[in-house]
N, C-alpha and C positions, 0 to 999 in steps of 0.2 A: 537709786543706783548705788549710793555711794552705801545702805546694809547691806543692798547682795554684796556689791565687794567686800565686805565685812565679814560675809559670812563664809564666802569665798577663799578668802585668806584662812579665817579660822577652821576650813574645810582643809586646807592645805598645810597649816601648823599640825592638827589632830593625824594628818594622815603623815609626815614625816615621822611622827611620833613614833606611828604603828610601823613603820619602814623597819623599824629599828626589832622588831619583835616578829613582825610578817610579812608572810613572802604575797609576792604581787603576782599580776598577771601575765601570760606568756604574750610576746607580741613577734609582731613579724611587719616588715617596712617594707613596700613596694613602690620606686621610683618612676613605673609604668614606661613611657615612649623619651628619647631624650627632647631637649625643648629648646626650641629657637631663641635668641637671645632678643629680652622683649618683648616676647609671650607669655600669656597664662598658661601655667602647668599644676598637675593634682599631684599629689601622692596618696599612699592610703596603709593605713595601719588596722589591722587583724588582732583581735583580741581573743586569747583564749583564758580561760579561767575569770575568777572574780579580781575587778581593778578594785586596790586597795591606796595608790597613791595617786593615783590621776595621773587619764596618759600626760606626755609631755615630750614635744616635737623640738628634737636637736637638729641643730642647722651645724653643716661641715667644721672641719677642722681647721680647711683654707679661708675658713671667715674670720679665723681671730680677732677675738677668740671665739672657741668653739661656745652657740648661744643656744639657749631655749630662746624658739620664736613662741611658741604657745604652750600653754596649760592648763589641763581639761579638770572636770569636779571627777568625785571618785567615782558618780553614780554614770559618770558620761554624758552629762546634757547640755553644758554649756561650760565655754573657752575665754580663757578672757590674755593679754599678751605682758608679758613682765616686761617692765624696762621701758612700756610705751615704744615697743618695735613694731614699725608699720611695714605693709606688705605684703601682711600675709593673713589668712582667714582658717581656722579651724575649725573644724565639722564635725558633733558627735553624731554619727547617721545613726547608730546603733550601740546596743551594749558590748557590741562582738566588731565594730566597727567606725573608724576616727580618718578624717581626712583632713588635710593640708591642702590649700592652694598658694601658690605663690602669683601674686598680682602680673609680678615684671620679671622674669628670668633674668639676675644676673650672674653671668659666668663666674665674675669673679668670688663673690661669696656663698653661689646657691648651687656651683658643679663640685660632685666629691659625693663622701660618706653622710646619708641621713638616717636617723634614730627615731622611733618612736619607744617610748619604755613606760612603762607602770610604777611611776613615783622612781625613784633609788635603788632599787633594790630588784624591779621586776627581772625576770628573765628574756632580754635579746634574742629571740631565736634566731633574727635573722633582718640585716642592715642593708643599706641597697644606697649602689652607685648611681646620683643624679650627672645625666652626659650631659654634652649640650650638640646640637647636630653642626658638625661641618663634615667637611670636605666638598669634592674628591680630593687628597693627597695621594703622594707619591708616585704618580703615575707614570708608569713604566712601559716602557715595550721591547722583551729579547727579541734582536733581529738580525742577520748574516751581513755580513759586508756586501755577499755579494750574493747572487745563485747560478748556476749552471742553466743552460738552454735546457729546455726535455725536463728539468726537477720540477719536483711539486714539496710546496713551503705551506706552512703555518704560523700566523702569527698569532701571539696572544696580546693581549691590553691587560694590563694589573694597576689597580689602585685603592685605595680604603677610602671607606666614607663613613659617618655614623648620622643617621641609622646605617647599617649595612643591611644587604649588597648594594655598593653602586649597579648600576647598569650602563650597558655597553652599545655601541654599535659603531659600523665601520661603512664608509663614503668615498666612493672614487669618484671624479667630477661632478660631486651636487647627487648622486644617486646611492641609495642604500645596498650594498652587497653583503651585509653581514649585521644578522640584529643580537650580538651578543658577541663577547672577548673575543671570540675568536675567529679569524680569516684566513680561510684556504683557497690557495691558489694552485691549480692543476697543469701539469704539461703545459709549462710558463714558456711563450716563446721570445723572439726578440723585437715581436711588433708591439713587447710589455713592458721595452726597456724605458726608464724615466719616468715611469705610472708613480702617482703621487696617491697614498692611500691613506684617509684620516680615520683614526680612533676618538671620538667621540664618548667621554665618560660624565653623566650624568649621577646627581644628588640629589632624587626628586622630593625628599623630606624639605628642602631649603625655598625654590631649589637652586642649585650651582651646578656649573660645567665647564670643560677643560678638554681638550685636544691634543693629540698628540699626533706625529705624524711619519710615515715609511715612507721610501724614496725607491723604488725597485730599481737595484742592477744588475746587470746580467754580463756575466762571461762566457765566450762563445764554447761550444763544445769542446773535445778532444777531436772528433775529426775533423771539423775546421783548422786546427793546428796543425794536424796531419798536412791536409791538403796542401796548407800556405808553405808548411815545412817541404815539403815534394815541391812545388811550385818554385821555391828559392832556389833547391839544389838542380834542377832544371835550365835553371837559367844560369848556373853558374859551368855547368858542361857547355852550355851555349859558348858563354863567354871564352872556356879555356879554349875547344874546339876552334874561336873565331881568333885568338891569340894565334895560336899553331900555325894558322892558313896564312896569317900575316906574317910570320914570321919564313912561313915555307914559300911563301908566293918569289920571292927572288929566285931562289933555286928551281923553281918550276915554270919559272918565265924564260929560264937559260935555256933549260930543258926545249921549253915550245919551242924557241928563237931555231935553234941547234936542228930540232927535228922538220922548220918549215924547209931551211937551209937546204939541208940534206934532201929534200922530197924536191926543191927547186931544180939543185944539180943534178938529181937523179933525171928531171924532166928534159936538162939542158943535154944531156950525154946521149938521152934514144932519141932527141930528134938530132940530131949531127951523124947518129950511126945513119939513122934512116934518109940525111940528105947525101951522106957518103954514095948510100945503095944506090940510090937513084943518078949519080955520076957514073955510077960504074958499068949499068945498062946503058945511058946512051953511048 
């Protein structure tokens, strides 16, 4: 063990060497699916042209400091870890081909920018952002204060998750009405007022989930207004009308009084004519 690492080393002095005179190999870094915090996750490094300094896998920026966790021989067959950093396993699959596993995903030093490169000098084609999966965040819902009787509404649900898309659905008492952001409600009437509508947003890479919730209210039409409006001024002619009568009933009770009077004495006058007459024949 202890000549191959010997010769390992001296594999790695000869090829800084050449760093300095030759160009390396093109590479390209793929961070694949993002990874649970805690899990095993691969990456994988693409080789094009002849490796002249041996891959060698950079771990982020936010690890401070930025480290090689591994490094490969020039010919790509075996990995071995500077610094005695454990964690992580390095893979030459192929000539054209190097992988990374990290043991135990930590967010803190293993989310960010990862490298794979050919010695010093090779060419980066191309660096890849390691995620790590949460959410759902943010979760939103634009929704009216109120609606009108007779309107028809849409609601949507909005929130971020990584991996993305979250997914959606929506539940009025225990039962699914909508399996996706969005919920329409048609020629909404007033036997909908108070319906209690939940958004349901799921993160099934985790998985995690998170609710949000609409409250239907409903203001009565315009002819409903109408009507109670006509209804109110109705009743206030009532009232003026029944003022008037109370006010006029004294002068109309004179009136009666006056006119029974008068219809009494008229009765008392024909019959005294008509007892006269009857004196006068016998």
């Amino acid at each position: 063990m202890a000549f191959s690492r010997i010769v390992f080393e001296v594999s790695l002095l000869v090829s800084l060497i050449a760093n300095f005179t030759v160009e390396g190999a093109d590479t390209e870094t793929y961070c694949m699916d993002p990874a649970n915090p805690g899990d095993s996750t691969t990456l994988t490094c693409t080789i094009t042209g002849k490796i002249n300094g041996g891959i060698r896998w950079i771990r982020p920026i936010a690890s401070n400091p930025r480290t090689e966790v591994a490094k490969c021989d020039t010919r790509n067959t075996f990995c071995l870890y500077p610094g005695n950093i454990t964690g992580y396993k390095a893979v030459a699959v192929s000539p054209t081909r190097n992988s990374l596993t990290i043991d135990s995903f930590n967010p803190v030093i293993d989310a960010g920018e990862w490298t794979c490169q050919d010695g010093m000098v090779g060419l980066v084609r191309r660096k890849c952002n390691k995620t790590v999966t949460a959410g759902p965040h943010d979760v939103a819902l634009a929704s009216p204060e109120y609606v009108t009787e007779g309107d028809n509404l849409t609601l949507n649900c909005t929130a971020r998750c990584n991996p993305s898309p979250c997914s959606f659905s929506w539940t009025f008492e225990n039962n699914t009405v909508s399996s996706g952001a969005l919920l329409s409600l048609t020629n909404i009437s007033n036997t909908q007022y108070g319906n209690v509508y939940t958004c349901t947003v799921n993160n099934t890479a985790i998985p995690n989930s998170t609710t949000i919730q609409f409250t239907l209210t409903i203001k009565h039409g315009a002819e409903h207004v109408v009507v109670l409006r006509d209804s109110s001024a109705t009743w206030g002619v009532v009232i003026v009308i029944a003022g008037l009568l109370v006010l006029a009933f004294p002068t109309i009770w004179v009136v009666y009084k006056k006119a029974i009077k008068k219809k009494v004495g008229d009765g008392q006058n024909e019959f005294n004519r008509v007892r006269i007459s009857r004196r006068q024949l016998l």
